[in-house]
TIVO-2410 file (N, C-alpha, C; in nm, 3 decimals):
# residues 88
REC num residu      c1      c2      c3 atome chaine
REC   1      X   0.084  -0.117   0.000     N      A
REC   1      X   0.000   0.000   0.000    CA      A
REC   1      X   0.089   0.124   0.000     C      A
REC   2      X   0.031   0.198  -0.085     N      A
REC   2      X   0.150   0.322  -0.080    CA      A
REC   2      X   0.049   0.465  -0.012     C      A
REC   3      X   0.159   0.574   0.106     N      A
REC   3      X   0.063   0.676   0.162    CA      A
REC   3      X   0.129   0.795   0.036     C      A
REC   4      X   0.059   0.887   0.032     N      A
REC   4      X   0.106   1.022  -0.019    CA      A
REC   4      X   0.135   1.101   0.051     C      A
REC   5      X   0.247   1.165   0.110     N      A
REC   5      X   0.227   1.307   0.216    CA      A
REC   5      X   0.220   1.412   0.118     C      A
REC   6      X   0.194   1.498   0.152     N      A
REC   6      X   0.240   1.633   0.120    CA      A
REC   6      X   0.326   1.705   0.249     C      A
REC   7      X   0.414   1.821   0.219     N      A
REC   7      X   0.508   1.881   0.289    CA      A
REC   7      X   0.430   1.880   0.480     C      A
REC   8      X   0.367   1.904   0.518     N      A
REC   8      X   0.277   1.931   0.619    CA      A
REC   8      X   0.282   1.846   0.674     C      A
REC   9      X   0.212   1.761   0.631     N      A
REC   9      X   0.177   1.598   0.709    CA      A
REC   9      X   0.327   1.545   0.713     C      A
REC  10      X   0.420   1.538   0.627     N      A
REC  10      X   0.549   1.535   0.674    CA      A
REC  10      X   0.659   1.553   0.776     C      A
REC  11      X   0.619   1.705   0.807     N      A
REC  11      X   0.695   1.759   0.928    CA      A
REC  11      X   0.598   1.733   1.024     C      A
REC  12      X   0.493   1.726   1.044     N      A
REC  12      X   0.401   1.713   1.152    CA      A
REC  12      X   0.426   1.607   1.202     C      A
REC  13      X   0.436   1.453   1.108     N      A
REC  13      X   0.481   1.331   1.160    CA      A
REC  13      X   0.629   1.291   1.217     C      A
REC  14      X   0.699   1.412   1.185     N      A
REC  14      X   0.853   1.387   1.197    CA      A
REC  14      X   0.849   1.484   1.383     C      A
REC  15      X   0.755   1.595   1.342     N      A
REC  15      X   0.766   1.636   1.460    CA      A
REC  15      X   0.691   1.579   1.581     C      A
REC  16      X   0.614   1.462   1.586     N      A
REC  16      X   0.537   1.373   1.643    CA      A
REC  16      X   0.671   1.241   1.668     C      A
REC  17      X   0.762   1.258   1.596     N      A
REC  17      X   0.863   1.118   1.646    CA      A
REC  17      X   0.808   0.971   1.549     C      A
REC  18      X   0.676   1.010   1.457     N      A
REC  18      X   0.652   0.902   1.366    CA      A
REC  18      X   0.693   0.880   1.234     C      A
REC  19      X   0.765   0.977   1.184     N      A
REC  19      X   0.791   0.951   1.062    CA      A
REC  19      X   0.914   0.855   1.054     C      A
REC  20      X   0.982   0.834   1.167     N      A
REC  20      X   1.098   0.717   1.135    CA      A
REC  20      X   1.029   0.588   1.085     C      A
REC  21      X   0.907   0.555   1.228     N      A
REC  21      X   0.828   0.460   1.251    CA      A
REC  21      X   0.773   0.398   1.044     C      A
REC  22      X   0.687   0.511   1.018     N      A
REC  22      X   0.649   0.500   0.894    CA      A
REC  22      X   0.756   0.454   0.845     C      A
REC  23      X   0.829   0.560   0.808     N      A
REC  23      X   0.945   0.473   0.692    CA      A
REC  23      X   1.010   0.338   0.691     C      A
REC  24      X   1.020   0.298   0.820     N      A
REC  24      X   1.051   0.142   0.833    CA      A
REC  24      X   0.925   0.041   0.812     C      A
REC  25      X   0.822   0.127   0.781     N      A
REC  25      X   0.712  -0.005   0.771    CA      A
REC  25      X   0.652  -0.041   0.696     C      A
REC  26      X   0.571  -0.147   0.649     N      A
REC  26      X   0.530  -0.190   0.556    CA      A
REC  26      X   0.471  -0.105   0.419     C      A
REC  27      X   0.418   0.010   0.457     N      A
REC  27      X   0.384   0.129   0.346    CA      A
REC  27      X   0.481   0.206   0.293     C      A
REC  28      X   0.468   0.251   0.164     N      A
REC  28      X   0.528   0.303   0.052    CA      A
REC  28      X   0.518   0.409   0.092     C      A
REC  29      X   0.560   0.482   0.133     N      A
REC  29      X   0.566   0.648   0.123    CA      A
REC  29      X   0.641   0.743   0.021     C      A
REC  30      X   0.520   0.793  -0.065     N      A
REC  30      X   0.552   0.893  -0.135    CA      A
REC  30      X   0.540   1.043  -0.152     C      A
REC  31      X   0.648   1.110  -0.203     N      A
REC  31      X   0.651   1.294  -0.248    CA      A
REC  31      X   0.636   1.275  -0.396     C      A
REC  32      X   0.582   1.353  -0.408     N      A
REC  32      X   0.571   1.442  -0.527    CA      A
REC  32      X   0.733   1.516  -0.554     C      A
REC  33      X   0.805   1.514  -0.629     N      A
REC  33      X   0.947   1.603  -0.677    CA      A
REC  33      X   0.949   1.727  -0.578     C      A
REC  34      X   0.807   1.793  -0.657     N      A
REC  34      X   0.828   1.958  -0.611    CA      A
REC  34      X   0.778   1.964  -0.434     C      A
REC  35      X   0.794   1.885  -0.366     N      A
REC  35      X   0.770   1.869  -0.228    CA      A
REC  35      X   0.895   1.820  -0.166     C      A
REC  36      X   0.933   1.730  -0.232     N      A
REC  36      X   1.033   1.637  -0.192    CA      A
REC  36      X   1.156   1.706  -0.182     C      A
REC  37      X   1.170   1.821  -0.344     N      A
REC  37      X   1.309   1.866  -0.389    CA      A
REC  37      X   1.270   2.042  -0.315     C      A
REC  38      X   1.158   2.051  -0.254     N      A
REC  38      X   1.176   2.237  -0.255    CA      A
REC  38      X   1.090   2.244  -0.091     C      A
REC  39      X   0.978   2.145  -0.057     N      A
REC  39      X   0.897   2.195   0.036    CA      A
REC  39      X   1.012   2.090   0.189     C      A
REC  40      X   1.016   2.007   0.165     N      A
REC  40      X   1.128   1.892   0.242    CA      A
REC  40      X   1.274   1.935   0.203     C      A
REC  41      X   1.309   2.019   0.175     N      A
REC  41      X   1.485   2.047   0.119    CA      A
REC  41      X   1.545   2.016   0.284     C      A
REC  42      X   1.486   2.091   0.392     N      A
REC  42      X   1.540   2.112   0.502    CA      A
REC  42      X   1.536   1.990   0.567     C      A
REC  43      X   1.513   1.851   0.514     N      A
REC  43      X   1.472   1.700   0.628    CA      A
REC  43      X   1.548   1.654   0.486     C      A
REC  44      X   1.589   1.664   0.402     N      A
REC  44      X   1.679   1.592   0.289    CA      A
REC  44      X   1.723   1.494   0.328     C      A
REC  45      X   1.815   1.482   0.452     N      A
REC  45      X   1.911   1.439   0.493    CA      A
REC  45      X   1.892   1.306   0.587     C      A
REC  46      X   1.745   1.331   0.629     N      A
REC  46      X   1.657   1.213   0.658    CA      A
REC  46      X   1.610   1.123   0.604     C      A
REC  47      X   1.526   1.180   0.473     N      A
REC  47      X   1.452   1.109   0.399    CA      A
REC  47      X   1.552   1.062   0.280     C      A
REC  48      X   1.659   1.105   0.247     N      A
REC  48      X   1.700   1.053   0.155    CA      A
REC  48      X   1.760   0.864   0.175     C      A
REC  49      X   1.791   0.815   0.310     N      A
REC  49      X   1.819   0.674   0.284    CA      A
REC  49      X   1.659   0.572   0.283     C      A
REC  50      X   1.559   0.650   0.305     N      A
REC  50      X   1.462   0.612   0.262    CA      A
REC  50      X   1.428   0.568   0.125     C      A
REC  51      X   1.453   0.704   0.073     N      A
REC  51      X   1.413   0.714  -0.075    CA      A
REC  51      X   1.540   0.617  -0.164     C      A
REC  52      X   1.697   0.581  -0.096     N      A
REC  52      X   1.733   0.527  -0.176    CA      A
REC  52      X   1.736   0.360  -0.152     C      A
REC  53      X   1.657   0.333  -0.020     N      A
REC  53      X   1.649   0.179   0.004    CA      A
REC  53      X   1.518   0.129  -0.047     C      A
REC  54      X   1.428   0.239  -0.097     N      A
REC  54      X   1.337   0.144  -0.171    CA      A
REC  54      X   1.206   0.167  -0.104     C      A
REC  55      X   1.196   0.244   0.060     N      A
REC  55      X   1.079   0.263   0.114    CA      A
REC  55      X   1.024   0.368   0.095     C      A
REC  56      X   1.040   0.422   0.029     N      A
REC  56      X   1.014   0.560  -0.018    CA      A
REC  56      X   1.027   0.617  -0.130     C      A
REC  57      X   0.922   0.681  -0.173     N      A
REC  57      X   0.976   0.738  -0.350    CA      A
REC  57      X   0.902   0.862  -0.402     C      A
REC  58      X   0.953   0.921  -0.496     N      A
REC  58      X   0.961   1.050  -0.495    CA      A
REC  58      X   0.905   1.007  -0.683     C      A
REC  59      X   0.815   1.080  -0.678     N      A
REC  59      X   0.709   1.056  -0.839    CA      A
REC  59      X   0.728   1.201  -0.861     C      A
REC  60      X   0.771   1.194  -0.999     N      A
REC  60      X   0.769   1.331  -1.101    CA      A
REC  60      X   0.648   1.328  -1.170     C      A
REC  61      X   0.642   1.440  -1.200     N      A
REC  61      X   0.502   1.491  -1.285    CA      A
REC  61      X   0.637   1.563  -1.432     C      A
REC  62      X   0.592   1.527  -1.480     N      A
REC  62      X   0.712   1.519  -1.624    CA      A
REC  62      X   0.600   1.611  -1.732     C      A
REC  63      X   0.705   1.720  -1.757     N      A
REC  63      X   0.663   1.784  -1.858    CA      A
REC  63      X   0.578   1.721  -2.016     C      A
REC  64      X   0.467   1.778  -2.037     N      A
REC  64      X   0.397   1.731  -2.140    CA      A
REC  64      X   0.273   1.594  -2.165     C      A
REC  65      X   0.279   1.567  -2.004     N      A
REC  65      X   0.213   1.415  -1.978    CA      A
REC  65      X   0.014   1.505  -1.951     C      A
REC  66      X  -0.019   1.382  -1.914     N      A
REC  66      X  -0.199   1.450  -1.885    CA      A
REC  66      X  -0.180   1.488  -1.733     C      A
REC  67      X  -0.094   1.433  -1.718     N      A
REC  67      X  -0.062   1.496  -1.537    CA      A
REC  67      X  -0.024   1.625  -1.548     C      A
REC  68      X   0.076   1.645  -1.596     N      A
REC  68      X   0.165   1.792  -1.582    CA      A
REC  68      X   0.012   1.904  -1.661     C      A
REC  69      X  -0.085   1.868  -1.730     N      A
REC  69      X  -0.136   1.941  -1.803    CA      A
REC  69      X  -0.249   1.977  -1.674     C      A
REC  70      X  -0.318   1.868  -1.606     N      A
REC  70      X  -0.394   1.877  -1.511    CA      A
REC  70      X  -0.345   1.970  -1.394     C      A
REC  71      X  -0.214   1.967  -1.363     N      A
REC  71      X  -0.162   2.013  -1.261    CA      A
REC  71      X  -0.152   2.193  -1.276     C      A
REC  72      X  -0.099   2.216  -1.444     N      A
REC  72      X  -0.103   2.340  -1.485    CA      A
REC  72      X  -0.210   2.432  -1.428     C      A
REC  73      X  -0.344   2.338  -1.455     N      A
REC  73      X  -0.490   2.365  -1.460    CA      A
REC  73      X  -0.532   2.420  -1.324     C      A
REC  74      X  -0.479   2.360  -1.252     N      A
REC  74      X  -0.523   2.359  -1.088    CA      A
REC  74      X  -0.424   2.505  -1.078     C      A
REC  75      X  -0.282   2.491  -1.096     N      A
REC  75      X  -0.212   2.590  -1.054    CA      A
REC  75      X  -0.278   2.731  -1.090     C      A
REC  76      X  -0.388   2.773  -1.226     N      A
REC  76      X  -0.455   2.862  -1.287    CA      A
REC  76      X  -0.509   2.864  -1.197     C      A
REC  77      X  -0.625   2.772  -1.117     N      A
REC  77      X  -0.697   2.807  -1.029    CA      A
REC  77      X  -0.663   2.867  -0.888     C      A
REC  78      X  -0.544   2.862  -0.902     N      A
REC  78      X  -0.494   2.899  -0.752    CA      A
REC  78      X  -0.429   2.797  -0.660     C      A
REC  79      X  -0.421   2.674  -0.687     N      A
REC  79      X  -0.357   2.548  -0.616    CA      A
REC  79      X  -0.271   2.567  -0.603     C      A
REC  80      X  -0.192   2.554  -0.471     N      A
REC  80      X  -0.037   2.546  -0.435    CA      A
REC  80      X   0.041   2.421  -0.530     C      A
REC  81      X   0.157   2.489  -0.585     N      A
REC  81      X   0.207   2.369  -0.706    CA      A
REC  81      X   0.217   2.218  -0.631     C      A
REC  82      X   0.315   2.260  -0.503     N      A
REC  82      X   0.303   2.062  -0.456    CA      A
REC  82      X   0.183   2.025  -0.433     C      A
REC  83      X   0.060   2.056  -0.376     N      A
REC  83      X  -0.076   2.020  -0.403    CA      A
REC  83      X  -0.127   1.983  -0.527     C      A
REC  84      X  -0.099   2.076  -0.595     N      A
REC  84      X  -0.186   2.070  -0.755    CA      A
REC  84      X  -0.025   1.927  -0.806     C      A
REC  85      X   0.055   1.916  -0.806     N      A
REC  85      X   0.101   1.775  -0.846    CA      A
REC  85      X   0.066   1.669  -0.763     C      A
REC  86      X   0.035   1.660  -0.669     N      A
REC  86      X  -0.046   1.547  -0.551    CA      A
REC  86      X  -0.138   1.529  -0.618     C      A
REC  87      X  -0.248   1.609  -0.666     N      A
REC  87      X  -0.377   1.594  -0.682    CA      A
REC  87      X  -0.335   1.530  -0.834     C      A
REC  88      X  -0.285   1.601  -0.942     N      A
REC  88      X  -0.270   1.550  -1.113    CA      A
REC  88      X  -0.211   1.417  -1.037     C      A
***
């Protein structure tokens, strides 16, 4: 089963003492790039042996796809970009 955070629920769980817990456990935990690479820059250093042992992963929204076009869409509306790529 894989969770999605966004930046928020991230630090909230790290600042709760659970986000180690998560990452060692049976669920997939994923960022979005533009969360991972700009809203998390400052916990990098945490999450990165996550992301490179396999419990964790970091999904791009890649220029020109129906995602990146959806995400555009939302951002018009006013959506915060790591939101509006969570949501596409």
């Amino acid at each position: 089963m894989r969770l999605l955070l966004d930046a928020d629920a991230t630090l909230n769980l790290r600042n709760l003492g659970m986000l180690e817990p998560l990452l060692g456990s049976p669920l997939e935990v994923v960022w979005t790039s533009f969360v991972y690479e700009h809203e998390l820059n400052s916990i990098r250093d945490e999450l990165d042996p996550a992301v490179a042992d396999g419990s964790a992963r970091v999904e791009a929204v890649l220029a020109r796809t129906p995602a990146h076009r959806a995400a555009k869409a939302l951002r018009r509306e006013g959506v915060d970009k790591g939101e509006a790529e969570a949501i596409a």
